[in-house]
C-alpha positions in Angstrom: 0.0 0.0 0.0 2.9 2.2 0.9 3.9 2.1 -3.0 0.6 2.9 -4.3 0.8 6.0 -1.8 4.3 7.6 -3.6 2.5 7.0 -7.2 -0.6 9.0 -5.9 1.6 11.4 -4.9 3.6 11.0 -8.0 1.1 12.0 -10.1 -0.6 14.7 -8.5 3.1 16.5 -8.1 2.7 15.7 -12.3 -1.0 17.1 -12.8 0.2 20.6 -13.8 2.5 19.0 -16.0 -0.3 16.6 -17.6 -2.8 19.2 -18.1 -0.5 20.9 -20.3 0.4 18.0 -22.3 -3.1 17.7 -22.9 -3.4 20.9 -23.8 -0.7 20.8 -26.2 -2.0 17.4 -27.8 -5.6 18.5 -27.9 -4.2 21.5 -30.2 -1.9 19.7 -32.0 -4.8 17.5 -33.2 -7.3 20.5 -33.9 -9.8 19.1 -31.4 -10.1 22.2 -29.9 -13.7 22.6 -29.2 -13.3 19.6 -26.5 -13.1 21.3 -23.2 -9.0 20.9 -22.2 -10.3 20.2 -18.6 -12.7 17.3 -19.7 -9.8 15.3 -21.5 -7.3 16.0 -18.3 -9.8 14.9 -15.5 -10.0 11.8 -17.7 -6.4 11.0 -18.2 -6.1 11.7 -14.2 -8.9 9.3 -13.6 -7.7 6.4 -15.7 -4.0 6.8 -14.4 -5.5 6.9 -11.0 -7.5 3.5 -12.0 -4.2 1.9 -13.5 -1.7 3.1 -10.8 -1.0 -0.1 -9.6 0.1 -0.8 -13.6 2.2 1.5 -13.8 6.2 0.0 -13.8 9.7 2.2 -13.3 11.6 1.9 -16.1 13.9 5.2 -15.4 13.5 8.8 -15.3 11.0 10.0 -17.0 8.9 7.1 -17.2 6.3 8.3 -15.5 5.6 10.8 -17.5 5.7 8.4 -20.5 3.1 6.8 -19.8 1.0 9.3 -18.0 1.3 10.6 -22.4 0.2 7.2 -23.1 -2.8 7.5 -21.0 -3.0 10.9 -22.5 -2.9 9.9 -26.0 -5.6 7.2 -25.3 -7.9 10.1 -24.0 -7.4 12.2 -27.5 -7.7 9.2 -29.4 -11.1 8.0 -28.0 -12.4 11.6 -27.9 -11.4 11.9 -31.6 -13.3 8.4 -32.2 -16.4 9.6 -30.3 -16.2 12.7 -32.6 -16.3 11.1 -35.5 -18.9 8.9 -34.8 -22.5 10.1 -35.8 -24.5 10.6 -33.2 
């Protein structure tokens, strides 16, 4: 339990740092009429879920796959996008 307690505070020493990635990939990608927020809370929420996932492979790591997790987000908001309603 200790473990999962430094990779909770982990990642919320890296939200700052992951809302602008999603920032930047959101623009990057033109979907910029998705609320920046939204897509953030959700890459928090399934890194949260998967913490226990998550394995050290050296500095920066983290932050690897927190993008992952990132890119996953963009990708199924993209998908949900292009899907008609």
């Amino acid at each position: 339990m200790e473990l999962l307690a430094v990779r909770v505070d982990e990642l919320r020493a890296a939200a700052g740092r992951i809302r602008a990635l999603v920032a930047r990939r959101l623009q990057a990608k033109f979907v910029l009429h998705v609320e920046i927020d939204d897509a953030y809370q959700e890459t928090l929420s399934r890194a949260f879920s998967a913490l226990e996932h998550f394995e050290w492979r050296g500095e920066g790591s983290f932050l690897r796959w927190l993008g992952g997790i990132a890119d996953n987000v963009i990708a199924d908001i993209e998908g949900a996008l292009e899907t008609p309603a």
